[in-house]
N, C-alpha and C positions, 0 to 999 in steps of 0.2 A: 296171521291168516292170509291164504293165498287171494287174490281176486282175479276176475274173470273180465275184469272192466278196462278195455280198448285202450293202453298204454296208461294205464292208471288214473284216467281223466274224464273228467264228465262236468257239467257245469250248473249251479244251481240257482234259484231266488230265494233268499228267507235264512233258513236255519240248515244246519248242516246236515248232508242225509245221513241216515242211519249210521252208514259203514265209514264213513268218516274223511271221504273222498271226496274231490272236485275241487271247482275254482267259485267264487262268489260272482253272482253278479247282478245288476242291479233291475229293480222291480222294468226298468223302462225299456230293457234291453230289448234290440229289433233283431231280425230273425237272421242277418247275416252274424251280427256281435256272439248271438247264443250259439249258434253256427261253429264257428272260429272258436271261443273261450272252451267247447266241447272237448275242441281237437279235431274237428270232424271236416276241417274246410279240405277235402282230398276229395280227387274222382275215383267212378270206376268204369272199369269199360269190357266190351266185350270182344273176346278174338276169338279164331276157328282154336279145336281143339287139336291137339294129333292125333292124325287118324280120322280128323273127321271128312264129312260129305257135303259136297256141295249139292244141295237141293233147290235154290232159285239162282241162275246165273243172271239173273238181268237186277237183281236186287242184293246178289252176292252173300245168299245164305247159307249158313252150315247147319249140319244137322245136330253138332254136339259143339257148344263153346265154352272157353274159360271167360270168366268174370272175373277183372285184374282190377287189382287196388294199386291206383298209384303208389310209388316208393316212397317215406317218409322220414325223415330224420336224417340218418346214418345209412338206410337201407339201403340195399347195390340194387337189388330187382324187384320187380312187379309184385305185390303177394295174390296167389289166385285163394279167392274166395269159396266157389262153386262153378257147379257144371249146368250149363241151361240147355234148353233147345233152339230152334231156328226162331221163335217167335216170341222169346224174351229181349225184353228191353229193359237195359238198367234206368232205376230212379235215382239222380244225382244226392247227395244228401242237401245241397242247396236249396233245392227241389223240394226236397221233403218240407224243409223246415217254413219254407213260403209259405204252403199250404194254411199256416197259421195266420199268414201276414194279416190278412183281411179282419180277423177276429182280435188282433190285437190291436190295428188300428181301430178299429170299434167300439173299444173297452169294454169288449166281449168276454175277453180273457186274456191273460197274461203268462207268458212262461213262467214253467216250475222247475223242472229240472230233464236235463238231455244227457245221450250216450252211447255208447257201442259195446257191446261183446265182445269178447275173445279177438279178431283182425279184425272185427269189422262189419264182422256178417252180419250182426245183426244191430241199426241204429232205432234209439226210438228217443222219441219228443212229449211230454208229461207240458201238458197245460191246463191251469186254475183256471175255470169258468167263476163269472161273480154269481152270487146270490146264494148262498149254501141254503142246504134241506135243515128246519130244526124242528126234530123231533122232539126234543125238549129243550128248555134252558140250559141244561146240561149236559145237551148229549145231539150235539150237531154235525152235521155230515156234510164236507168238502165236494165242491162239482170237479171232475176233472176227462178231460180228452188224452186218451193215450197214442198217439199217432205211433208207428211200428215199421220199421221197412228192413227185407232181410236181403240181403248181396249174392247170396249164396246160391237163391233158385229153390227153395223149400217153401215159401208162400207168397201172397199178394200182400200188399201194401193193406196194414190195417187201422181201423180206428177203434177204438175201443171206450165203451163210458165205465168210467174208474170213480167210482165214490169212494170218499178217503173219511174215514171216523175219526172224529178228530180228538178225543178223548185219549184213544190209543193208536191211532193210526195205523187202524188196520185195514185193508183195502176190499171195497166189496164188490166188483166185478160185475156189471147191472147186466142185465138183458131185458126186453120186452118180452112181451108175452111170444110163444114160437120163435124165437131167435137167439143165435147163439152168442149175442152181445157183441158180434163184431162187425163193422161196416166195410167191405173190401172190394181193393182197387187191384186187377191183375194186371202182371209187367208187361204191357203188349203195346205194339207202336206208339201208340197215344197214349202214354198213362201218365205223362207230366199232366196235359190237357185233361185228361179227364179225370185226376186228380185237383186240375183248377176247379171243371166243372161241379166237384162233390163239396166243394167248400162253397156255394152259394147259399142265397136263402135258403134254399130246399134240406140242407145239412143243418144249418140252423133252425131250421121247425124240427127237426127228427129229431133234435139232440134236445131241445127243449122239451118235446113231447115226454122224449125217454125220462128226462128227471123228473117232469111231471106225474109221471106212472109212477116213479120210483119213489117221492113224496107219498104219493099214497097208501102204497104198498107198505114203504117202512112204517109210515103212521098206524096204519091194520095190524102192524105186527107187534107194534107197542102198543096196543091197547087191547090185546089178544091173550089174556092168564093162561099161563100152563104149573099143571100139577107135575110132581116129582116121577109121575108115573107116566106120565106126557111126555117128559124129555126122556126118558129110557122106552119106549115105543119111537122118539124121531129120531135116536142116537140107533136103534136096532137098524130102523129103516137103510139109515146112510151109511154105517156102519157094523153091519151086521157080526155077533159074534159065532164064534165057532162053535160047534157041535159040544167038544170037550167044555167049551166057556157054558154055556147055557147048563152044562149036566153038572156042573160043579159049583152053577151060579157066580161064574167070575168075570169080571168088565176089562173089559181092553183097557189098553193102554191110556188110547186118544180118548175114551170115556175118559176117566178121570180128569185127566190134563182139561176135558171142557168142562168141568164139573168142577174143578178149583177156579179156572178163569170164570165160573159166574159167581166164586164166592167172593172176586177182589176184587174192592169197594172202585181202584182204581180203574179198573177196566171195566167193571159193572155200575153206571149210576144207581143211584137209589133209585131215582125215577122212573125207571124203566129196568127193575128188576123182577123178577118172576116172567116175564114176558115171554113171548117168540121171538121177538127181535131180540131180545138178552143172549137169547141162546140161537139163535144165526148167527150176533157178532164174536160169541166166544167158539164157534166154528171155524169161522172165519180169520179169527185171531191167533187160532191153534194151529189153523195151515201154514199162517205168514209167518210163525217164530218156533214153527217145531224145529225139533236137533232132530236132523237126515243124511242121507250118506255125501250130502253136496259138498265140494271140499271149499267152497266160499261163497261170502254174503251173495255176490253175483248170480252164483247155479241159484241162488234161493228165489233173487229177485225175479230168474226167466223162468223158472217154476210156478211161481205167483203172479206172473202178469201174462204165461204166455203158453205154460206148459198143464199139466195138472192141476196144480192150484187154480189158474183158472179154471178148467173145466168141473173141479168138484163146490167151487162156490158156486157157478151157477146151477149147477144139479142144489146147492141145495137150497137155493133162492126160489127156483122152480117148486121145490119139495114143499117149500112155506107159503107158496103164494095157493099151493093146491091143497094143503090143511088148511087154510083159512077158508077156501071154497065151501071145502066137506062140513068145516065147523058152523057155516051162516044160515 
């Protein structure tokens, strides 16, 4: 299988990820070692493009520049990443990975696992927050911060609240109420600085608050029975079948496939079977391991943490936190 992971390397704590890649490293590692063991210890920088305009002479702006990744290994020249405008500014990955410092010295959290896409464009930073959500004995839920930074000029610096099921580890993508679950820093002169500024207390009350909503939430949802008729009215909803499906009475595809993951014992506790949450997490678990046209683990992972997958677990987080409303 091909992969899409930034010279084949990424770096982890714990057990090995999925796709069977990275370097190990240890529970204590600080944020320059995770940094390095990534692969990730390279700059980028920005030049005028060709062709391009100079539009501030006294601050020596262009109107169109490349974003060059320093040469690495073997390589003779610069790799350009993407195209910005006059008023982007790269965030170094050094930079990025700081961001974390404070919370590790804290024993707030601990790295989990780092990396890059394709050259580069896009780095991101996975950290374990302590105190997990349990929903039951058996069916516990991992805190985690997903820090995001893309090279390229396609978005701002993101953070993200990533709860990881730890039963099957499948990731469920929090948002608060009104919010699209991401916390974001654009590349503009100050965005190291105001990247420090987002990681003070004030980022640590929001992030607490958020898993604190999300405690409640999940616990509403496991304790919320749904009949067999209920999940084929919340599967319509998210899923809507076709004209021809409904006149012939036939279920999609993804019906099914979510419809066996609530019948397996593994991925389903007993504790928390028949529920809402049962059938959110086999939603959710059907996003993270369906077979799609991606040609590796990697297109999967930016699918599910950054593309679609993201956007359809929180539609359907949103979806269950607003049957719960209707149903109380």
């Amino acid at each position: 299988m091909a992969h899409n992971l930034h010279r084949n390397r990424m770096a982890f704590v714990g057990q090995v990820p999925w796709h069977g890649l990275g370097k190990e490293v240890p529970p204590t590692v600080t944020a320059e070692q995770m940094c390095r063991a990534a692969g990730l210890d390279w700059e980028v920088y920005k030049v005028p493009a060709p062709g391009a305009r100079l539009v501030n002479v006294k601050c020596g702006l262009y109107d169109r520049n490349l974003i060059l990744r320093d040469p690495i290994d073997r390589e003779q020249e610069p790799v350009a990443l993407g195209m910005v405008g006059s008023s982007y500014e790269p965030l170094q990955n050094t930079e990025a990975f700081k961001f974390f410092e404070p919370f590790i010295d804290n024993k707030y959290a601990q790295f989990h696992t780092a990396g890059a896409l394709g050259n580069g464009e896009r780095v991101w930073v996975l950290a374990k927050l302590n105190d997990a959500i349990v929903i039951r004995p058996d069916d516990v839920v991992d805190r985690f911060l997903l820090l995001s930074n893309s090279h390229d000029g396609t978005g701002a610096v993101s953070i993200r609240f990533t709860p990881i099921r730890v039963v099957c580890q499948n990731t469920l993508n929090y948002a608060m109420k009104k919010s699209s679950g991401v916390i974001s820093v654009r590349h503009t002169r100050h965005i190291a600085r105001n990247l420090e500024d987002a990681q003070a207390e004030e980022l640590k009350r929001i992030v607490d608050k958020a898993f604190e909503e999300a405690e409640t939430l999940f616990g509403s949802m496991s304790l919320k029975n749904i009949s067999t008729k209920d999940i084929d009215a919340i599967l319509e909803a998210l899923f809507p079948r076709t004209e021809n499906q409904k006149k012939i009475k036939s279920e999609p595809e993804r019906w099914t496939r979510i419809k066996s993951i609530l019948e397996d014992q593994k991925v389903t506790p007993y504790s928390t079977r028949g529920s809402l949450w049962a059938l959110y997490n086999a939603i959710t678990r059907d996003e993270d391991y369906r077979m799609s046209r991606e040609a590796s683990a990697d297109a999967r992972l930016e699918r599910v943490w950054f593309g679609a997958g993201h956007d359809l677990k929180i539609k359907a987080l949103a979806f269950c936190r607003d049957y719960l409303s209707k149903a109380a």
